[in-house]
C-alpha positions, 0 to 999 in steps of 0.5 A: 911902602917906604919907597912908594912914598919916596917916590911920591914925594919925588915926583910931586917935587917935580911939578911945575904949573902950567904956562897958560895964557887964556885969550879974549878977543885976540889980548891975553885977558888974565890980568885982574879987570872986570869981565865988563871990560871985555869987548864981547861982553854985551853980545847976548849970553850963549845959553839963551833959550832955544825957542819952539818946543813945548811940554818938555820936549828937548830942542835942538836949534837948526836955524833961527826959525827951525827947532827939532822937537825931541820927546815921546808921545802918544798918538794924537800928541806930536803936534803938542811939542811945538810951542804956540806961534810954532808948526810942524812943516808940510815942507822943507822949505827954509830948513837946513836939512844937511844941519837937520840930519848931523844934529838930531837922531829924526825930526819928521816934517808933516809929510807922509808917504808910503811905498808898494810894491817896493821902497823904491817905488813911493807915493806921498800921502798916507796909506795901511801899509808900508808907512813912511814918514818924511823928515830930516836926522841921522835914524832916517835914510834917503828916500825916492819921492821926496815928499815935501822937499824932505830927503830923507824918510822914517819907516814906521811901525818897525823902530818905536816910531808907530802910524795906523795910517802914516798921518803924523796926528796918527803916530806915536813915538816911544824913543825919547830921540826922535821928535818932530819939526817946530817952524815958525812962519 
């Protein structure tokens, strides 16, 4: 025990704080002034809020008119996520849909297909079987149609993402993940 104490005192002895110069604005900003001084300080505050979503669905900010919607909901609910003034989108257009599939896990657009005989054979519109909905995120893959400009495409009825006949105001969702798409016009 008495040399682990030694040692301990040994090695604390040879402490020495880090040289560390913090950089504002291309100067060092370690001398004692007030942040007003700062140049950047009347640029907006990086947490402001990310506009788009209602009733507790989680955002995430795609471009300044585009925010995905992330919550769980029950049929009849998905357009709920969207705040007022904002919509789910028939289309792709103005979206980042390379942002769109790093950023979030599935936001779906107001597109729905389905396929049949095969996946490589869709047609958009809805449909009893076979469900897809068309949207941008990392949990879809690539579709053939391209319903609504959207690339990529959610199988439902198979991942917690639930349609009786693929319409989004006929779909539920149970992963807290995955949301819809909120535009505002």
């Amino acid at each position: 025990m008495r040399k682990l104490a030694i040692a301990s005192l040994v090695l604390l002895g040879c402490y020495k704080q880090p040289n560390v110069t913090i950089v504002c604005d291309g100067s060092p900003c370690d001398q004692q002034e007030d942040l007003a001084g700062q140049s950047d300080a009347a640029n907006a505050p990086d947490m402001t809020v990310i506009q788009g979503c209602a009733n507790g669905a989680v955002p995430t900010y795609l471009g300044p008119n585009v925010t995905g919607c992330a919550r769980t909901f029950t049929a009849g609910q998905a357009r709920q996520l969207c705040q007022n003034g904002w919509t789910v989108p028939l289309m792709a257009t103005g979206i980042d849909l390379v942002k769109c599939d790093a950023e979030g896990a599935w936001f779906s657009g107001d597109a729905p297909a389905y396929w049949a005989p095969n996946m490589t054979v869709e047609t958009c519109g809805s449909a009893s079987s076979q469900k897809l909905s068309y949207g941008c995120g990392r949990d879809g893959r690539m579709g053939y149609k391209k319903c609504g400009g959207f690339q990529k495409v959610l199988d439902t009825n198979v991942t917690g993402w639930d349609s009786t006949n693929g319409l989004l105001d006929n779909t539920s969702n149970s992963n807290a993940n995955r949301g819809v798409l909120c535009v505002k016009p």
